[in-house]
N, C-alpha and C positions, 0 to 999 in steps of 0.2 A: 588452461593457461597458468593457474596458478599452481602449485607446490602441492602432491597429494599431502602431504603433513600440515599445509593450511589449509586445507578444505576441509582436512578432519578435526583440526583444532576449531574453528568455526568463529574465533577470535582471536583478536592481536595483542599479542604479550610482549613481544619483545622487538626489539629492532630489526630483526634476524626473519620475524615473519613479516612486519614492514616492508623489508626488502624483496620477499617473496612478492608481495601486491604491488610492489615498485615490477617488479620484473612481468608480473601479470599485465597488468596496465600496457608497456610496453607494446608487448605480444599481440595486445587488442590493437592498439596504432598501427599496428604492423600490416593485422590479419584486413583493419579496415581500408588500409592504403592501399592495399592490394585488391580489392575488388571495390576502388573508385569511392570510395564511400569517407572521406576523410574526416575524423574529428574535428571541430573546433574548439579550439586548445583553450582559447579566452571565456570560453560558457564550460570550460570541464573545474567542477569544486571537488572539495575533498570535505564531508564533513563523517566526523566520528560519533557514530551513534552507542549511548553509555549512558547508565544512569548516575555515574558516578565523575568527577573531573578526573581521575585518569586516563588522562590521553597521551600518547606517544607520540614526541614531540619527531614528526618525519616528515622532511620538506619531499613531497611526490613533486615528479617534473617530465616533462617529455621534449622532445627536441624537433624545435621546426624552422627551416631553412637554416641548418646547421646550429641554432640558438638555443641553450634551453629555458626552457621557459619554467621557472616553480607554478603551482598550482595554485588558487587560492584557499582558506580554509576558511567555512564560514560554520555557523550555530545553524542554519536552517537551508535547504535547497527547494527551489518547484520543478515540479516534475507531472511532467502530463496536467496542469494547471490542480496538482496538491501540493501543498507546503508541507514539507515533513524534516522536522525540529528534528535536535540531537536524542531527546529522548519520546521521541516516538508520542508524545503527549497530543498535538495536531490540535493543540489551543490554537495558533496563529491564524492554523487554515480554517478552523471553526469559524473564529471570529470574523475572517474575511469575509466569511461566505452568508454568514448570519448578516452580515452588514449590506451584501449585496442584495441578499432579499430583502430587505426592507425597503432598499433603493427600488426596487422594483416593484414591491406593495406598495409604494409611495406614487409609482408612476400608473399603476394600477388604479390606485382609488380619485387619482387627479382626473383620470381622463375615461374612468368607466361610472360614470356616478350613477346611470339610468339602465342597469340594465337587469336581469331577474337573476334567481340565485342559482340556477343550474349553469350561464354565465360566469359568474362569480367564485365557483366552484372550477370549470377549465380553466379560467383565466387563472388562479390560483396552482394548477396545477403544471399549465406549461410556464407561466413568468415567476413566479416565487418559490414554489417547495423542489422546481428543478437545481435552484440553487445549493439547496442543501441535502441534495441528496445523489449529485454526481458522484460516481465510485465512491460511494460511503460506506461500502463494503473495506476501504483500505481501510478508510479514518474513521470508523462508526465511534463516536464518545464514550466511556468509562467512566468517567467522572459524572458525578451528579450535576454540577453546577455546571457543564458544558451540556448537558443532556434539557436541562430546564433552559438553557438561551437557544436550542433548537427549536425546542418545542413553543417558545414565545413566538417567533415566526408565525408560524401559525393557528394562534390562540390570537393576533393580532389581526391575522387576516380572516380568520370566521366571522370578527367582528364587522368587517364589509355586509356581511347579509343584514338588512336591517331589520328581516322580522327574524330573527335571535337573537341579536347583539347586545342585550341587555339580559339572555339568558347566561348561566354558568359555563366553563368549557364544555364540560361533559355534555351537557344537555344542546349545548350549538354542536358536538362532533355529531350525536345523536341522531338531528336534526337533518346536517348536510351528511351524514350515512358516510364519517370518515373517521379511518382509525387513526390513533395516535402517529407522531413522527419516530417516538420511541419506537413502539409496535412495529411499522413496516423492517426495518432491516433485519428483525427477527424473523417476519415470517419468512422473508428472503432467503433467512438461512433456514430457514423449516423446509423449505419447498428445494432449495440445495441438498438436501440431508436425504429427501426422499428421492430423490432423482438420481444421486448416487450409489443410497440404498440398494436402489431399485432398479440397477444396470440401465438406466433409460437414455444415457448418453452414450456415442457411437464411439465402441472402442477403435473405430479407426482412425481417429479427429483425437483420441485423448488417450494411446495406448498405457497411458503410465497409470491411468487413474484403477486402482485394485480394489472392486468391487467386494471381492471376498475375503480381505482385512477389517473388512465392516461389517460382514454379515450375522456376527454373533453379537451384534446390538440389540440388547434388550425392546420389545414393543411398544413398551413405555416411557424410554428414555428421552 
């Protein structure tokens, strides 16, 4: 829908490809009217993802029951229950999510005080560390100081076990036989890496995925 000359610029410079996204947008209203599926005009934002404040100042709009409506333009949108900021940083959605597990280790340690540590270890896994690790694969942290407030999560809740809680982290992951918060999304992509490597997903569910643009990956890498 959009302009083959903005899909290969892959960014907006000027008013001119603005317009092009004006016109794309459109086309989407259009294509979704038409098979029943209507946008909602009042949840549609516009934000400009940059790491720099140039932004191009262009009121998007689209038109319902003859009216048009501008669009609004905001620093951050959710989306599939991710918060994702203008520069792709995903502090907000961190912190959210860092704040709900505790909410939830809080309701965890209120109301499970008596029970053994294989317990404590489920319960840790379905009510607190799901919090911080839905599609964490979009938002996984870069920053150290967002990587250390994930990882306090559950440096907080090992302490629940009360025969380690007065050991070191290391020695309580040890202990409950659990690897870091850092650790899991790597291996995630580890086990991603070799499953692609390794033609193991059905080209007919993923035909675009090119098994053999990878295959000269060194064994070590």
């Amino acid at each position: 829908m959009l302009s083959t000359r903005t899909l290969k610029k892959q960014i907006l410079s000027s008013q001119e490809d603005s317009t092009d996204l004006q016109e794309g947008f459109c086309a989407l209203k259009e294509w979704s009217n038409y098979r029943l599926l209507k946008l909602n005009i009042k949840k549609c934002n516009v934000i400009s993802l940059s790491h720099n404040n140039t932004i191009i100042k262009y009121k998007y709009s689209a038109t319902v029951d003859n009216k048009i409506i501008h669009l609004e333009r905001c620093n951050k949108v959710r989306d599939l229950g991710v918060v994702v900021d203008r520069k792709l940083s995903f502090s907000d959605h961190i912190t959210e999510k860092v704040n709900k597990a505790y909410s939830s280790l809080g309701i965890t340690k209120q109301n499970f005080q008596h029970v053994d540590t294989d317990a404590i270890v489920l319960l840790n896994e379905a009510l607190v560390r799901s919090h911080v690790e839905y599609v964490n694969t979009v938002w996984s942290p870069y920053r150290q100081y967002l990587i250390e407030e994930v990882e306090k999560v559950q440096k907080r809740a090992t302490k629940l076990v009360h025969e380690c809680k007065d050991l070191p982290y290391s020695d309580r992951l040890k202990y409950l036989k659990l690897p870091t918060l850092k650790y899991r999304p790597h291996r995630g992509d580890m086990i991603e890496t070799y499953k692609i490597t390794h033609g193991l997903y059905d080209t007919a569910v993923v035909p675009n995925l090119m098994t053999s643009q990878v295959s000269h990956i060194r064994g070590n890498t």
